[in-house]
N, C-alpha and C positions, 0 to 999 in steps of 0.2 A: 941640834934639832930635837925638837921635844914633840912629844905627842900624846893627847890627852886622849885619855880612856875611852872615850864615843867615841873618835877617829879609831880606834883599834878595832872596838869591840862593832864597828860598822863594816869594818875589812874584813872580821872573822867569817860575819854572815854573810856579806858575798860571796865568799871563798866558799863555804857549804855550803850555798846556792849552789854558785856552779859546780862543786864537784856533784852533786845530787841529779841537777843535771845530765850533764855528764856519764855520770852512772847508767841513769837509763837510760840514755842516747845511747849506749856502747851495748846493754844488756836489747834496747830494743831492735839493734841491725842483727844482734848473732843470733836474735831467735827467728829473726827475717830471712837470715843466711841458713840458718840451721830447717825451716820449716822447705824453703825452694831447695834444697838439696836433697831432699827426699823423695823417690821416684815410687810411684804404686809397683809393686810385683805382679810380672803379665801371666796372668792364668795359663800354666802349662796346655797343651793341648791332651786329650786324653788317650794313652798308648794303644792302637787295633790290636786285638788276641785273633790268635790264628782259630780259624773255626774249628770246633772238637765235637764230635758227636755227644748229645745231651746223657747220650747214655753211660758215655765213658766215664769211671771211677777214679779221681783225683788223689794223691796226698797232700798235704798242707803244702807245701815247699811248689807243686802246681806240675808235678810228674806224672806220669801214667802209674798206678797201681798195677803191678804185674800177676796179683793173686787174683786177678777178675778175668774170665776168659775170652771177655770181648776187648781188654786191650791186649790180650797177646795177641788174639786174631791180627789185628792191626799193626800192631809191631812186624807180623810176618809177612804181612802183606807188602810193606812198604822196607821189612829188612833191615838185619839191623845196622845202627849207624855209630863212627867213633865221634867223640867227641867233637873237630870238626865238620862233622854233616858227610865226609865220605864214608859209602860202603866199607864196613867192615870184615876182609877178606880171612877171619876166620869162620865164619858161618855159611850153609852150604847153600843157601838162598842167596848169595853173594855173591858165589861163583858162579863163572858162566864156562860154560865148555868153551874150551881153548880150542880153534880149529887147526890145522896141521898147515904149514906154510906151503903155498903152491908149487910145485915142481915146473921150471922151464922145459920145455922140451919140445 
């Protein structure tokens, strides 16, 4: 079987048609695929702060300044607290008089 040079050289260029093709048929679904897989990011909602008197003095980090005397006021007022959030039973604003257990009788 023999085959003459245009017969060849006519096979070549189909063959790089269709891979060309091809090519972007393949490059145009994964950017299709790649573009709908991508979801918008939902705008977080924005955290409430607990209300602070305007007057109160901050540190960076968003503590009470304890060198200011109107947040000690407040600290005292409300006692101080462990880590947790319960009363802290070494401070004497934290104890409360023990009452004496009732006697039956």
């Amino acid at each position: 079987m023999s085959f003459d040079t245009q017969t060849i050289k006519c096979t070549l260029r189909k063959i790089n048609h269709m891979k060309r093709i091809l090519t972007l048929l393949a490059l145009a679904i994964g950017l299709t695929t790649a573009t709908l897989a991508q979801t918008k990011p939902s705008t977080p909602a924005k955290p409430t702060t607990a209300a602070k008197p305007a007057a109160a003095k901050v540190k960076a980090d968003g503590t009470p300044d304890m060198r200011f005397k109107e947040n000690k006021e407040a600290v005292k007022a409300t006692g101080q607290k462990k880590a947790d959030g319960t009363p802290d039973m070494r401070f004497k604003e934290n104890k409360k008089p023990t009452t004496p257990p009732k006697k039956k009788g």
